[in-house]
C-alpha positions in Angstrom: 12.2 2.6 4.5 10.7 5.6 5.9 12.1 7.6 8.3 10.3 10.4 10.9 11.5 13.4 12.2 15.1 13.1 12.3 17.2 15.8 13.4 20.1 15.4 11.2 20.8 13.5 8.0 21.9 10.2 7.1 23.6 9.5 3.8 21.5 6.1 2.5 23.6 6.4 -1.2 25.5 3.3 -1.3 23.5 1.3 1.6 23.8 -1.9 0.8 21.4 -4.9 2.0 23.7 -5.8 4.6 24.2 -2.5 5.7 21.0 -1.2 6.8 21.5 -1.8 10.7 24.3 1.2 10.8 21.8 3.7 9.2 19.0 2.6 11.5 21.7 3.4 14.3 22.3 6.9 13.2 19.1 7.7 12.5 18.1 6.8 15.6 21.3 8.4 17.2 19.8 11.4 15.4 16.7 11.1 17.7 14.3 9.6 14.0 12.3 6.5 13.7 12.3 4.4 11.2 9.5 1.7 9.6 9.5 -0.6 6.7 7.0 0.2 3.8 5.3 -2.2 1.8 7.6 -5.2 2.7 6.1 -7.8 0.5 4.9 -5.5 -2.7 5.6 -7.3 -6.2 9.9 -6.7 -7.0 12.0 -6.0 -10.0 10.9 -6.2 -13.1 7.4 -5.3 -11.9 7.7 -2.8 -9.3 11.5 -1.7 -9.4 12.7 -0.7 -5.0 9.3 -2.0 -4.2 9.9 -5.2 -2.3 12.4 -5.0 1.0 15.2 -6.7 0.7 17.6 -4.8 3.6 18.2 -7.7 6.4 17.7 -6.6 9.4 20.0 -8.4 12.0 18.2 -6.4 14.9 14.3 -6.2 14.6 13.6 -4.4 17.8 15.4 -1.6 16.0 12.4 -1.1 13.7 9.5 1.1 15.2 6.6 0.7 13.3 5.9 -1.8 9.8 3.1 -1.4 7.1 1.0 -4.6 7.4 -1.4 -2.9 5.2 -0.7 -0.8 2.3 -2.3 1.3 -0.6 -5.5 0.8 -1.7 -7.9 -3.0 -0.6 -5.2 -3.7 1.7 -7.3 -6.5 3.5 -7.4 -8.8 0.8 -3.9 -8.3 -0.5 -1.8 -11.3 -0.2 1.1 -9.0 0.7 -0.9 -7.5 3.5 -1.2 -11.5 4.9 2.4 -11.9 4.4 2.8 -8.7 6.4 1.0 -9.7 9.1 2.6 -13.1 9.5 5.6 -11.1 9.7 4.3 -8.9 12.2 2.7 -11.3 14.7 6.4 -13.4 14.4 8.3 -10.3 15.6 5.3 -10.1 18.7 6.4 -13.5 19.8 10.2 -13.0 19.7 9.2 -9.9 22.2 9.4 -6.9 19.4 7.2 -4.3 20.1 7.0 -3.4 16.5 4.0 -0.9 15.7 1.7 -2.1 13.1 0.2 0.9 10.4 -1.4 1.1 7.2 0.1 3.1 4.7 -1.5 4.9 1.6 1.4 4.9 -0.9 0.3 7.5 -2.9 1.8 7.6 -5.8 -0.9 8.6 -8.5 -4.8 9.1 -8.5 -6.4 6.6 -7.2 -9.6 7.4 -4.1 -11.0 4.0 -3.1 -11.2 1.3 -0.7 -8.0 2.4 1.7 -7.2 1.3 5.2 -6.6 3.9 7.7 -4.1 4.4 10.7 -6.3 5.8 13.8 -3.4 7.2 16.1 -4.4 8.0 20.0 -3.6 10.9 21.3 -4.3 14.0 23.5 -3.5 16.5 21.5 -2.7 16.4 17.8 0.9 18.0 17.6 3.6 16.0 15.7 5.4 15.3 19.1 2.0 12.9 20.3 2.0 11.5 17.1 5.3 10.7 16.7 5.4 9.0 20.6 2.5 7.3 19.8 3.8 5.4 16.5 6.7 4.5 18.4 4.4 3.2 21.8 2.2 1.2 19.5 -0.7 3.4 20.2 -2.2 2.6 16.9 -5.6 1.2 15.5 -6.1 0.3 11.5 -9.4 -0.1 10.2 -11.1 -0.2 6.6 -14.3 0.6 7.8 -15.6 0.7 11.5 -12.8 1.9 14.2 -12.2 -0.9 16.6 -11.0 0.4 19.6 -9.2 -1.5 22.9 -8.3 -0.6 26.4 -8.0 -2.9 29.6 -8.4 -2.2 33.0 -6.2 -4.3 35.3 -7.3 -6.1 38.7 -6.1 -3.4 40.8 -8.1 -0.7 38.4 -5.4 0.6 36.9 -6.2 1.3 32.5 -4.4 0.6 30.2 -4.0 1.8 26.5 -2.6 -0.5 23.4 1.0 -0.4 23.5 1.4 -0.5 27.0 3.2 -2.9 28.9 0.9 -4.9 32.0 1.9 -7.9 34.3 0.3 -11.0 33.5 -3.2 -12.1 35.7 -7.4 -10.7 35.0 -7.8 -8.0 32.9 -11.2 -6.2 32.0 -10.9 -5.1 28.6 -13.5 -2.7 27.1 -14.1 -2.7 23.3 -15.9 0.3 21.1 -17.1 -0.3 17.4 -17.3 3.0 15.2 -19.5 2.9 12.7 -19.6 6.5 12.3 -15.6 7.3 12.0 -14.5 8.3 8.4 -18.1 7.7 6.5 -17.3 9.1 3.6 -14.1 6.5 3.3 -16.0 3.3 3.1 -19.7 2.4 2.3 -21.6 0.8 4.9 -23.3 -2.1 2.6 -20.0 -2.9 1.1 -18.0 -3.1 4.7 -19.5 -5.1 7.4 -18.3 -6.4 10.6 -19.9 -10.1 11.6 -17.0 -10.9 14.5 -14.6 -9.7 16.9 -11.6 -12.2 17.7 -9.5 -11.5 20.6 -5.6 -12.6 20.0 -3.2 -13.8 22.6 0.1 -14.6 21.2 -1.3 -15.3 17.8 -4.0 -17.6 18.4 -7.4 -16.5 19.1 -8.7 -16.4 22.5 -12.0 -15.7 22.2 -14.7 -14.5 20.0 -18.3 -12.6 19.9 -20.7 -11.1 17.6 -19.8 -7.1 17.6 -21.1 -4.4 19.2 -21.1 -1.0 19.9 -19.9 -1.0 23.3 -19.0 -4.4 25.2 -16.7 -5.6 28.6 -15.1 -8.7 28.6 -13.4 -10.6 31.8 -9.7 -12.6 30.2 -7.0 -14.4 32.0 -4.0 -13.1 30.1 -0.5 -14.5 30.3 3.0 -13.5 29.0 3.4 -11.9 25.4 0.8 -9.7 23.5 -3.2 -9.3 23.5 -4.6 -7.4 20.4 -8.1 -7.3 19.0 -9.3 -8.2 15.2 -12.6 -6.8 13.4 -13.6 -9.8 11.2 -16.3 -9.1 7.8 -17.3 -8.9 4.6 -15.2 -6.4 2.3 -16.3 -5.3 -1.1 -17.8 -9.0 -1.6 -15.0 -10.9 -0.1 -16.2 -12.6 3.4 -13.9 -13.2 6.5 -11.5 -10.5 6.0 -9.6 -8.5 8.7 -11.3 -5.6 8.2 -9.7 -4.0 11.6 -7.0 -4.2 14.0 -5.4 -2.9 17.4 -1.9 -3.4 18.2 -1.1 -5.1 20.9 -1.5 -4.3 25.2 1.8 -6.5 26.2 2.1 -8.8 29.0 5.0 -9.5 31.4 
């Protein structure tokens, strides 16, 4: 588990599985967040601590959760576990931030996923509010990018929280974000798939800059960057968490 800026220690010797709620609790009584690390990584006798086996008997008390980690996350089979994970805890009503986490624990430079975070300014305070808002975007090669703009003309970011009716929402693709991170010929996007509750409303060929009319009802709306990675076709190759609907 990993645990942000909090003011205060708790004692996690001698947590057991059972147990973890009451350390969430005073962490965040403590005024920390918390997010789970790598749940699905290979366990004991492989990777010893690797794999999460706390149970969690309150999920809307974890902020954020690694659906990607270390390095080719997009093609990991822990990474689609992860994600299955994550889009269950969106339909129960979580508001659980998706990131990608590096991991890094020895030398290793290639093929990594990145967590874009949206801010005004970059001081640890924006950062930290907006892992816990959801304002987060992972990509492993061009930055997809989301915001809507409601009936009335009010915008909206990812993470915020809308009533259900039209909604304009405006994509950006970033080709030109982190270049020296990924190669252009080995990373290439060939759709964009808007998600509504975990099934895919709609989908277009990508581009740059685009505006798209929906009809969105109750629950969550995110976007997914499908391509090629590194020879493997029809991979996730970016993601937005989610605007959520009333």
């Amino acid at each position: 588990m990993l645990v942000l800026d909090e003011q205060g220690y708790t004692d996690w010797r001698g947590v057991q599985p059972e147990g973890i709620g009451a350390a969430i609790a005073s962490i965040h009584q403590n005024q920390g967040i918390v997010g789970i690390a790598h749940p699905f990584a290979l366990d004991n006798p492989i990777n010893t601590g690797y794999h999460w086996r706390f149970q969690i008997s309150d999920w809307e008390s974890v902020d954020f959760l690694e659906v990607w980690s270390r390095d080719n996350a997009p093609c990991k089979i822990q990474s689609y576990r992860a994600l299955r994970l994550w889009e269950t805890l969106l339909n129960r009503g979580c508001h659980t931030t998706a990131t990608s986490g590096r991991d890094w624990h020895r030398e290793d430079t290639y093929h990594y996923g990145h967590t874009y975070v949206l801010v005004e300014k970059l001081t640890k305070e924006a950062v930290l509010h907006a892992i816990k808002r959801g304002q987060i975007c992972l990509a492993a090669g061009p930055l997809l990018t989301m915001k809507g703009i409601c009936a009335e003309g009010t915008e909206v970011q990812i993470g915020d929280t809308i009533d259900a009716g039209k909604l304009e929402i405006v994509l950006e693709l970033d080709s030109e974000t982190m270049p020296n991170d990924w190669e252009k010929e080995a990373v290439t996007a060939k759709e964009i798939q808007l998600i509504q509750n975990g099934q895919i409303l709609c989908q277009f060929a990508p581009k740059a800059r685009q505006k798209i009319s929906v009809e969105v009802t109750s629950g969550w709306l995110r976007e997914d960057l499908i391509g090629e990675f590194y020879g493997k076709k029809d991979q996730k190759i970016a993601l937005t968490n989610p605007i959520y609907i009333k």
